[in-house]
N, C-alpha and C positions, 0 to 999 in steps of 0.2 A: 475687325477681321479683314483681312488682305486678300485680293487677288487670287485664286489661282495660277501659277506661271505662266501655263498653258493659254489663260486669257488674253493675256498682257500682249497688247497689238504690237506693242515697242518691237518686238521680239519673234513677230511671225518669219517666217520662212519662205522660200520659194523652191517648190524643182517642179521636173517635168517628167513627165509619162506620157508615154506613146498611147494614141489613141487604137484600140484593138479593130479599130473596120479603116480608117484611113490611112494609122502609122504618123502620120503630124502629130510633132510635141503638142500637150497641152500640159498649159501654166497651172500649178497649185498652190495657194498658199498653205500653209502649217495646219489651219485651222476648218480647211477643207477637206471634206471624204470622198466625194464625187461631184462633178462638173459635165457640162455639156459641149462637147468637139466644138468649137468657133465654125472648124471647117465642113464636117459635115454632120453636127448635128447628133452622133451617138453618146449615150453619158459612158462616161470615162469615170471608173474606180480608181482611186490612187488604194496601193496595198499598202499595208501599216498592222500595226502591233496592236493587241485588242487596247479600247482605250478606255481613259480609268473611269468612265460613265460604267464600262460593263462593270467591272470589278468594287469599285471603292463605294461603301454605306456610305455616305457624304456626296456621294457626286447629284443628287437632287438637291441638295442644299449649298453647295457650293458654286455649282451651275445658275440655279432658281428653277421654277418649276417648268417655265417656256422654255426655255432653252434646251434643260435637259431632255421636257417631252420633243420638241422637235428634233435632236439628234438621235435620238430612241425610237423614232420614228422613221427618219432616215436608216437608221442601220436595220429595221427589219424591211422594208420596203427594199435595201438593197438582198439581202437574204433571199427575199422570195423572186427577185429576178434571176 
């Protein structure tokens, strides 16, 4: 079995999102959902499409069970801020 795409470091991304209290870019890679301001310290959501952890039966299995639980952890932790 292969990869998901979405893993595949070869192939991360970059942009940037304004930090919402400073307004200073902050860096994101592809495989990032939120990050911490370098400048002053507020976490920064980057906005994005729901991802296919919410949706797709397979994404516990394709992930592995760490990974998936810590991103499923992230996204409610971000929810409840």
């Amino acid at each position: 079995m292969g990869l998901c795409p979405g893993q595949d470091t070869r192939r991360l991304t970059v942009s940037y999102h304004p930090c919402p209290k400073c307004k200073k870019p902050v860096e994101f890679f592809s495989d990032e959902m939120r990050i911490r301001c370098p400048h002053c310290k507020t976490m920064v959501h980057k906005e994005q499409a729901p991802s296919c952890i919410q949706w797709c039966k397979a994404a516990r299995d394709c992930l592995g069970p760490e990974m998936y639980d810590r991103l499923i952890g992230a996204m409610k932790e971000d929810q409840e801020e």
